[in-house]
N, C-alpha and C positions, 0 to 999 in steps of 0.2 A: 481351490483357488479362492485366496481373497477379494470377497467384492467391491468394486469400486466405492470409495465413500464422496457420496455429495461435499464439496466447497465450503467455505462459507459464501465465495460468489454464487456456487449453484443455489444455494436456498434464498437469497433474496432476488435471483433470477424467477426463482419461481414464485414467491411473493408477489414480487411489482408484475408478473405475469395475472398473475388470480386478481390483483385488482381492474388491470385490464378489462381483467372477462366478466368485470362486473359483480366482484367478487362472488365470483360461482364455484361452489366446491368441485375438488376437483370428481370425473366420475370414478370408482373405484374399482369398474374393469379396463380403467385405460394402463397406460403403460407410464410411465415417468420418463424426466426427461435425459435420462441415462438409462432406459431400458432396464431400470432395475425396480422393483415393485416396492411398496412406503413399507413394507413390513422387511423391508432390510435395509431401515434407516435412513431411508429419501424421504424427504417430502414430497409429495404427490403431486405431477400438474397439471393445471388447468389444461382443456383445451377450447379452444372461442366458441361462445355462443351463436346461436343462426338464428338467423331472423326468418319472417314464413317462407323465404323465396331462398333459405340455403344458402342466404351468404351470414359474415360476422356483423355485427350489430355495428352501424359507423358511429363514431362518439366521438368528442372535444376533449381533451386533453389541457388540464390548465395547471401551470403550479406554480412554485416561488422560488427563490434562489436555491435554497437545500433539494429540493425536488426536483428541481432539471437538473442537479448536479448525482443526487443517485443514480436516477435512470440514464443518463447519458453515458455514466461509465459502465456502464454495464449491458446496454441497447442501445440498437441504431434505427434512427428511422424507418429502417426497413422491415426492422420488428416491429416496432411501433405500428406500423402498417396492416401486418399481419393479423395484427389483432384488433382491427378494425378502427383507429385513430387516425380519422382524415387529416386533423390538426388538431398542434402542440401551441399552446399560447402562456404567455407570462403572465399571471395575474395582476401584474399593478400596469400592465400595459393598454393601450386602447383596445376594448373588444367589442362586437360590434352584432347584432343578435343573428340569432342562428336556429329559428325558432324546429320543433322537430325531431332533433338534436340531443341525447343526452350529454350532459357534462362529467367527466373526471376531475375529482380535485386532488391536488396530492401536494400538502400544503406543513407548513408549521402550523399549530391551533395556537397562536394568536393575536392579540384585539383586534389589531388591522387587518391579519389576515378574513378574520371572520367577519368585518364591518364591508369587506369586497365582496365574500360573498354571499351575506344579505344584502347590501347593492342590485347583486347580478339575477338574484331573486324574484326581489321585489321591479326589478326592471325587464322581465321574461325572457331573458335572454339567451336560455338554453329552454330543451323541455324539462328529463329529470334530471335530479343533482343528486351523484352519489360521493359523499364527500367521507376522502381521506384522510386523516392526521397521520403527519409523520411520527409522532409520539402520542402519549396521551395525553387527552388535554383534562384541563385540571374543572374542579365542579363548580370553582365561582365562572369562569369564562364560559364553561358549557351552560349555564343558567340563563347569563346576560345575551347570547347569541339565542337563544331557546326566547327569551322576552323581544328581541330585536324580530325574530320570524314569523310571530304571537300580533304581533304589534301592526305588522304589514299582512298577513292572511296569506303569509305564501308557506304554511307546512305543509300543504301537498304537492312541492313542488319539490322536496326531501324525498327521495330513496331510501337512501343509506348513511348512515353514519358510521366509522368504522376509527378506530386506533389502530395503527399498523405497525408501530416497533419497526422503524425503518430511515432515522434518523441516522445515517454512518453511511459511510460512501467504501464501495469496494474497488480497489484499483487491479491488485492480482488475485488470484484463486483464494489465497491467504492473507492478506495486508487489506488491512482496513484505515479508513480518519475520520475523525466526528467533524471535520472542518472547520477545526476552533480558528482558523486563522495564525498568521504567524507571529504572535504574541505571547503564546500562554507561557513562555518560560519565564517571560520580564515579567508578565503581572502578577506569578505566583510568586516569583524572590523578590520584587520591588515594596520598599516600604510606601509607596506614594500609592499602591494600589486599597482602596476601601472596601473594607472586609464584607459591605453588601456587593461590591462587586466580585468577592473573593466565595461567596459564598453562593454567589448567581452561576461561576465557571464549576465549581463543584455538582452542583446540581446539574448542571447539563453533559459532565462528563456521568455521572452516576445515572442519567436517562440515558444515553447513550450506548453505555454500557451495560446496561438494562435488554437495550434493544438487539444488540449484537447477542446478547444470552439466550435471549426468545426465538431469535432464530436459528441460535444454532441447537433451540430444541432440548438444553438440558441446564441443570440449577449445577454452578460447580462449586466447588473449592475454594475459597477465598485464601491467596497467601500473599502478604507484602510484609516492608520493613516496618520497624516502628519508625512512627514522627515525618513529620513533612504532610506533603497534600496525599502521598499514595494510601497513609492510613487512614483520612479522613473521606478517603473515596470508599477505600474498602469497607466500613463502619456504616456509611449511609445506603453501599448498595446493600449490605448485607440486610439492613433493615426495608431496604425495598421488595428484596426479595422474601423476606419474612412475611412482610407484610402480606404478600400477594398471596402468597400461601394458605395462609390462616384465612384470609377475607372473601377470596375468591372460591367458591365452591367447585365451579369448573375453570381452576387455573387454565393459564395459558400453556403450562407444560403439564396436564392431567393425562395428556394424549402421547406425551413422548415419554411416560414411565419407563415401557422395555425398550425406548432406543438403545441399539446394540454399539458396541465401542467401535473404533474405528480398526481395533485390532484383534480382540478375543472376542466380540459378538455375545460377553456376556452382561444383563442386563442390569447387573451392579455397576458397571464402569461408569465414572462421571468425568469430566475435563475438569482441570484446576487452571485458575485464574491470577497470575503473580499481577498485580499493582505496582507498576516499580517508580519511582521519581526519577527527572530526564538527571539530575545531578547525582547520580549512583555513578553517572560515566558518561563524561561531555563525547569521549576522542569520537566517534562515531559519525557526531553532526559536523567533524570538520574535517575526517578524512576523506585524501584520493583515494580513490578507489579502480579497481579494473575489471569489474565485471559488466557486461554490459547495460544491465538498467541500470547500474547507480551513474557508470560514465552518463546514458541519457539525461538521469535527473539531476548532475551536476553540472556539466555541458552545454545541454539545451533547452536547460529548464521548464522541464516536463511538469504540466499538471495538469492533473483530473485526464493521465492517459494521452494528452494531448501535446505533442511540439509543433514547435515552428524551423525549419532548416532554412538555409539559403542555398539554395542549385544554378548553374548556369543557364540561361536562358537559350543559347544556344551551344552544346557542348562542344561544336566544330569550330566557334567563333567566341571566343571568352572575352573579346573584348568587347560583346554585346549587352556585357556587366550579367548581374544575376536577379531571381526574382524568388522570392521566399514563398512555402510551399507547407502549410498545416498537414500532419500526420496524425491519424487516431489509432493509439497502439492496443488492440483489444483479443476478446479471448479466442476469435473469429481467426487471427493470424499465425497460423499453424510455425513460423520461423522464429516468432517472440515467445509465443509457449514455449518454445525447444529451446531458447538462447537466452533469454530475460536474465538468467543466472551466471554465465557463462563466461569465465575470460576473454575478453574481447580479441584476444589472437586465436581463440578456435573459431569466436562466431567469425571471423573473413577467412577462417578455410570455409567453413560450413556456406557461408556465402557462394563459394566455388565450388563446393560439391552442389547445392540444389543446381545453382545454374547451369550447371554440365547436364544435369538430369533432366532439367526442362529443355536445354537443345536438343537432348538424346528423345526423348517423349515427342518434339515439336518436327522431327526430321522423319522419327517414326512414322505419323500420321501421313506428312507431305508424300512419302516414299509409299504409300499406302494406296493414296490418291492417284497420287502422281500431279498432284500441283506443285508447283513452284513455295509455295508460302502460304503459310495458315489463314493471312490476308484474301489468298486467291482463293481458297474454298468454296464460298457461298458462290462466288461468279464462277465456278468450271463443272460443266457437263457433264464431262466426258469420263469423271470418275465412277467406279462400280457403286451402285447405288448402296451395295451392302457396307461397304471401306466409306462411303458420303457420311452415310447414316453415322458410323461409328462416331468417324470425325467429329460431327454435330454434335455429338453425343457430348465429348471430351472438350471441346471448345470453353465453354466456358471456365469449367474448372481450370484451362490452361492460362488464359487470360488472368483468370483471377491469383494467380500464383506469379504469373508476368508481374503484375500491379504489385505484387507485397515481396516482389524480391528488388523489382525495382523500386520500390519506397526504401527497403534495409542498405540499396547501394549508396543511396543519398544520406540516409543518416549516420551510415561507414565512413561516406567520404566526409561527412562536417564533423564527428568524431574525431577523425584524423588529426584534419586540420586544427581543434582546440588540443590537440593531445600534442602536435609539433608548435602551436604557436607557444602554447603553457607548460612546454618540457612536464604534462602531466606523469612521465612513466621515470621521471629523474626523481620526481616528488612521493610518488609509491614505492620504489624503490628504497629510499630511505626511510619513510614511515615503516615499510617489512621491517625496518632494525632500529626501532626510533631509541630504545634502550641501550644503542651502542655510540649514539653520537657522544662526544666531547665537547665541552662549551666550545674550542677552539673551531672546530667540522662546523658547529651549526652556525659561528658568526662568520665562518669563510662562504657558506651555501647565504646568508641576508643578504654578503655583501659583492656577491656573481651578480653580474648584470647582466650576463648570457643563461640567467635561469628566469626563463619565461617572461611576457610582456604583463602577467598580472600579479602587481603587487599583495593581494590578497593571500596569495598561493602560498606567499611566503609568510606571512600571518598564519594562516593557517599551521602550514606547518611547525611554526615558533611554538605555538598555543602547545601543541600535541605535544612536542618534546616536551616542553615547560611543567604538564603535567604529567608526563610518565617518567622523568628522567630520576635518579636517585641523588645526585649530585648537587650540594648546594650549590646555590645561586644566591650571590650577595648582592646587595645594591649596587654596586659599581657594577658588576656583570650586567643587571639588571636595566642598567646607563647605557652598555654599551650594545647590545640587544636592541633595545628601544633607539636609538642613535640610527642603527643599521636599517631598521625599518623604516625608521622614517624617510631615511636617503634612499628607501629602494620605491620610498610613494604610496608606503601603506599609511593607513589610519587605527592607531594602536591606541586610541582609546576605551576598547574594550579590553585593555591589558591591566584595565584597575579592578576590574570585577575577579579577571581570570585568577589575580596573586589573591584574593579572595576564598576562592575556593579550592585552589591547588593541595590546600592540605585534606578537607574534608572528600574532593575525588580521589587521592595516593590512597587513600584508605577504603576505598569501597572497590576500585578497580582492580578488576582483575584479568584481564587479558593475558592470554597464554602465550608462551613463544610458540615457535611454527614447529610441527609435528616432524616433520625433513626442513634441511636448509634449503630454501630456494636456490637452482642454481647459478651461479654468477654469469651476467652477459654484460656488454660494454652499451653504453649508450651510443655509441658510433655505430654496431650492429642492429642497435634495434631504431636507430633510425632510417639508416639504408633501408629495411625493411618496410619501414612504414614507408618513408617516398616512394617506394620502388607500386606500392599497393597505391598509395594516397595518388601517383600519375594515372598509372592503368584501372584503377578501381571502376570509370564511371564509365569509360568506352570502350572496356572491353566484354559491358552488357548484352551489346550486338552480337557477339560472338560467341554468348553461351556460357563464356568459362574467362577466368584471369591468364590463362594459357598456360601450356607446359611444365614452363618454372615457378610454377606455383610456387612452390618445396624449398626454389632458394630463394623466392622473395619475400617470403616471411620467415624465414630462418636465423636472421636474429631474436626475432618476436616469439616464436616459438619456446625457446629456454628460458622466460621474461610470463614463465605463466606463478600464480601465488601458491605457497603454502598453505597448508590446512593451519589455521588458525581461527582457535571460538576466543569472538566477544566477550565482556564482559557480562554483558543481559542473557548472551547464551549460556556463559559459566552456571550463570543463579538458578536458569532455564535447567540446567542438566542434576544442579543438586536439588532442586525440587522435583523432576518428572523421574530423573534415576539415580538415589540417591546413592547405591549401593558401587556407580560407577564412578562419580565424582569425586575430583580429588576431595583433599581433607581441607583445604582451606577455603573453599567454594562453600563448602556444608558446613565450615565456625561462621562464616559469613551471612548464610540463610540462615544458622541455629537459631538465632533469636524472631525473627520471621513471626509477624502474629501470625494468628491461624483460624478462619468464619467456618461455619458451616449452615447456610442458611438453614436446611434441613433439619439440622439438631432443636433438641427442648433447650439448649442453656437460653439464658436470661440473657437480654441485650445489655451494651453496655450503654452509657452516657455520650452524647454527643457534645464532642469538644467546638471550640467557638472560632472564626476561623483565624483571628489573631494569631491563636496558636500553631496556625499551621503552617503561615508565613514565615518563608528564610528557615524552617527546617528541614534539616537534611537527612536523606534518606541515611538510617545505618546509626541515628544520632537519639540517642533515649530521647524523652519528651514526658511529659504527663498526660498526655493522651490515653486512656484505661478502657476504649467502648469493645477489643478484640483478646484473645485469651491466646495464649503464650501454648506452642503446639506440643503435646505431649512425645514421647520418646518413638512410641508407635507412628504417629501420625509426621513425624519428622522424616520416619523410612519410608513410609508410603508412598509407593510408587507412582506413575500416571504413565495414560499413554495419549492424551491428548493433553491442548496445554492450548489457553488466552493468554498471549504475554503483551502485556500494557502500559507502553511510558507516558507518563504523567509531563509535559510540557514537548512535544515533538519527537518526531519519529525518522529513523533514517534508515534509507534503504540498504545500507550497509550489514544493519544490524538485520533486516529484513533475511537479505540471501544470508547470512552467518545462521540465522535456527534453521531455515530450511534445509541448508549443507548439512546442520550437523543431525539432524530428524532423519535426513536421509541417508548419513551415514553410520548412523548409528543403530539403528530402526534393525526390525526385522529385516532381513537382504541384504541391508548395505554393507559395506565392505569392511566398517569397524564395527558393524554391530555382532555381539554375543550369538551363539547359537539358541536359539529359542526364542530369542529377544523379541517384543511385539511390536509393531509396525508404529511409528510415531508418527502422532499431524499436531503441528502449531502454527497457530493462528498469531498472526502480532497487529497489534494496532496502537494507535498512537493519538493524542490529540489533534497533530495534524499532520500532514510530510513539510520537512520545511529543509530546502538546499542549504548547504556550507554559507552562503555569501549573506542569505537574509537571516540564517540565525546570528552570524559572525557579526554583521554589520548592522540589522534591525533590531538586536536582544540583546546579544553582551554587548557592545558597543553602547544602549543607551542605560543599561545596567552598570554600565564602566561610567557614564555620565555623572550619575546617578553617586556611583561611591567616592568619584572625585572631588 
């Protein structure tokens, strides 16, 4: 049996854990935090330190915007708790002393940040300071804070100083974002952007990406195209990691030499890293979608794990209006683990199934007792003490499964509701065949006024045709496209950027047709469906179950599930990790693919200036010369883990597309080979950014911009 392999969430789980504990190694007869020992490939976890009376050591917690945004998605106060953090404070906020006390810093290194806390130093306001960096900080700022400490006589009020490689925020087990903001795609194509600013956002994706390496414990592979930002990232980390190598006697990865693969356990296995630029293949950041985390993060604009719904305040009486309701969807919620990926007409059966299970569990117990309701428990006597006890026993965990199925009924039912307001499953529908519209179909779909209340929608889906269709489009087409939109209330000025670039994406994209034809259902059926669920979805909570007819009230929705269809970033993803399975145009596509190996003796190459890297497109020659062209061996070379990283935003679309296809491909899964070795890919991105702020924040002021 293969052993479970640590996250990348589990390993900086255990990180920001070990800084907790005051950065105390962990002990090395404990157990890890999946019961599996560091010598098969965990990192090893802390457990809290005790102070003389046996409890954790209480401590302050302080940190800055990237640092409450780490930990937050990944722990909740209640860990936080656990590990002895009375309170969490923001550093540039008013704090007030706490004499006693040591402090956590868990901080970016710098000027300001480090000028607060020499401040908080020199003004005693904690007792010791064990101070974190989110990255490393660099040796002129570590001097000037070293002279500021020097200056006031408070370095013995210094613990620890520590670099922690921890700048990148984890949302799912696999999907990571450096939190560039929802920018990088304009600043890197815009001519208006200044190449010290172009060369400030390189340098922080290449720390970042630095820092996602360190944790995940091994030095890999570098492969991107030539030209654009992905090869200028790939060239500086490669020399970042060269460097460290060479200079550092006890690297940061000296200790994870024999880490074992995540599939053969043999201690040559490294991960390979693709670099890809987001303009290899825009479709991803502006399709509908039906799975259900991408519907959340298109819908109700999830971030950092976090939404906002609206629910009725009183569901007996709707005309008591509604009251909005923050949800934290994290790794804790045993229904998002199992559904985050999932076409959203299984997750509302799956909805029906747990709920039947927790009536059948909660009726169990009563019938046990013999109370009336799990409410009556603690107040009735008269139960057998040994059936009490169980009860008590179970209680919570039942509550706590109440609480997160009824959080998923509220986010089903607002779901719904943007899914019948915005005819979203009329819009997936036709994106499954976007290669079969006719200019005539896509100007009769601008110009329905019964296709949804949001003009975007239809942007949207123009864009995606526009660039996948093979058919020219003249200028007068062009007229009358743009005419349609506009009468339907969109804003299509990011239509000057898209004719831009429509030829340099027909050539990079590759998107597969669907493995089966999806079967045909009517939009009249899968509406029925959906009202029939979107009435009864939220009261028939009470009752356990959506009742009987389950079966025909989502029975149009049910035939309305997608095809197996890879991405285009998963295509490049599958000619580099297997090259032997990918088609032949995937792999003319990667052939030219520079190729790092920080490990290797060759000679670095010259670092290009970043002029050059502006407005180049991924797949497009350049003069760029710092990476070496992969030899015939190294081209077949297989992997069985894989970083895949786009260079201006990330979308969840493309997120579940590697996972489906790693997990279907992989050892076990149902296309994968007999023999085949278990795949894990990690994707991450500069940052997650929804359809509407890349549509209407990026290309639109890119469309400004080339007008």
């Amino acid at each position: 049996m293969v052993s479970h392999q640590q996250s990348l969430r589990d390993r900086q789980v255990v990180s920001i854990e070990k800084i907790l504990n005051l950065n105390h190694p962990a002990p090395e007869t404990s157990a890890s935090h999946h019961d599996t020992p560091a010598t098969n490939g965990h990192a090893p976890k802390a457990t809290p330190i005790l102070n003389s009376d046996g409890d954790p050591i209480w401590k302050v917690l302080v940190f800055d915007d990237l640092g409450r945004d780490v930990i937050s998605s990944v722990l909740r106060v209640n860990d936080l708790r656990g590990w002895g953090v009375t309170i969490h404070l923001h550093i540039n906020s008013q704090r007030h002393q706490i004499p006693d006390v040591p402090v956590l810093y868990l901080v970016e290194p710098t000027a300001a940040n480090l000028q607060l806390i020499a401040s908080d130093l020199s003004r005693n306001l904690y007792s010791d300071a064990y101070i974190n960096f989110l990255y490393s900080i660099s040796r002129p700022l570590m001097e000037d804070f070293a002279a500021q400490v020097a200056n006031s006589g408070t370095s013995e009020g210094i613990a620890q100083v520590y670099d922690q490689y921890l700048n990148f925020i984890v949302g799912e087990p696999d999907l990571f974002s450096l939190a560039m903001g929802k920018e990088t795609y304009w600043a890197l194509n815009s001519a208006q952007t200044a190449d010290d600013v172009l060369d400030s956002m390189i340098d922080r994706i290449v720390t970042g990406l630095f820092s996602v390496v360190v944790t995940m414990g091994a030095i890999p592979i570098i492969r991107c195209p030539k030209g654009g930002a992905a090869e200028m990232i790939a060239t500086k980390l490669d020399r970042k990691l060269r460097d460290h190598i060479l200079n550092s006697k006890d690297n940061l990865f000296s200790n994870q030499g024999q880490r074992p693969s995540t599939a053969t356990g043999t201690s040559t296995s490294r991960p390979v890293l693709v670099i890809l630029d987001r303009s290899v293949d825009l479709i991803p950041m502006l399709s509908h979608s039906w799975t259900y985390q991408s519907l959340v993060h298109d819908v109700l604009k999830m971030h950092l794990n976090r939404i906002t719904v609206e629910t009725l305040i009183d569901e007996s009486n709707p005309a008591k209006g509604t009251t909005k309701k923050s949800y934290d969807l994290n790794s804790n919620d045993f229904f998002w683990s199992r559904n985050a990926g999932v076409p959203f007409p299984q997750v509302a059966e799956d909805i029906d199934t747990e709920l039947t299970k927790y009536k059948d569990d909660a009726n169990d117990i009563t019938r046990k007792t013999g109370a009336s309701s799990l409410e009556d428990l603690q107040n009735d006597t008269s139960a057998s003490a040994h059936h009490l006890k169980a009860a008590i026993t179970l209680l919570p965990e039942l509550r706590e499964r109440k609480a997160i199925l009824d959080m998923h009924m509220n986010i089903a039912t607002a779901l719904l509701k943007g899914i019948k307001d915005r005819q979203l499953d009329n819009y997936y529908q036709i994106e499954e065949n976007i290669t079969k519209q006719s200019k005539v179909q896509m100007l009769e779909v601008l110009n329905d006024e019964a296709k949804g209340k949001e003009p975007l929608d239809k942007l949207r889906l123009f864009i995606i045709w526009f660039l996948s269709t093979e058919q020219d489009v003249s200028r007068a087409d062009m007229e009358r496209f743009e005419e349609a939109l506009t009468r339907a209330g969109a804003d299509i000025t990011a239509l000057n950027y898209v004719k831009r670039v429509r030829e340099i994406t027909r050539m990079t994209m590759m998107t597969s047709a669907p493995t089966q034809p999806a079967p045909a259902s009517t939009s009249n059926e899968i509406f029925r469906g959906f009202s029939s669920i979107g009435n009864r979805l939220t009261d028939r909570l009470k009752d356990g179950a959506l009742g009987a007819n389950f079966e025909n009230l989502i029975s149009g929705v049910k035939n309305f599930l997608p095809a197996n269809k890879d991405l285009t970033v998963t295509k490049i993803t599958e000619s580099i990790m297997d090259p032997a399975s990918a088609s032949s145009s995937a792999i003319a596509k990667t052939e030219n693919y520079l190729y790092f190996d920080p490990r290797s003796a060759n000679a670095r190459g010259s670092m290009p200036a970043a002029s050059q890297v502006r407005n180049q497109q991924a797949g497009m020659p350049s003069g760029l010369a710092p990476g070496s062209g992969a030899s015939f061996g190294q081209r077949r070379q297989g992997f069985s883990e894989a970083i895949v990283f786009t260079v201006g935003g990330g979308s969840m679309d493309e997120y579940g597309n590697l996972q489906d296809w790693a997990k279907r491909t992989g050892g076990g899964g149902a296309g994968g080979a007999v023999g085949a070795p278990r795949r894990r890919v990690v994707y991450g991105s500069t940052d997650l950014v929804n359809a509407e702020d890349f549509v209407m924040g990026e290309l639109a002021r890119l469309g400004r911009e080339s007008g």
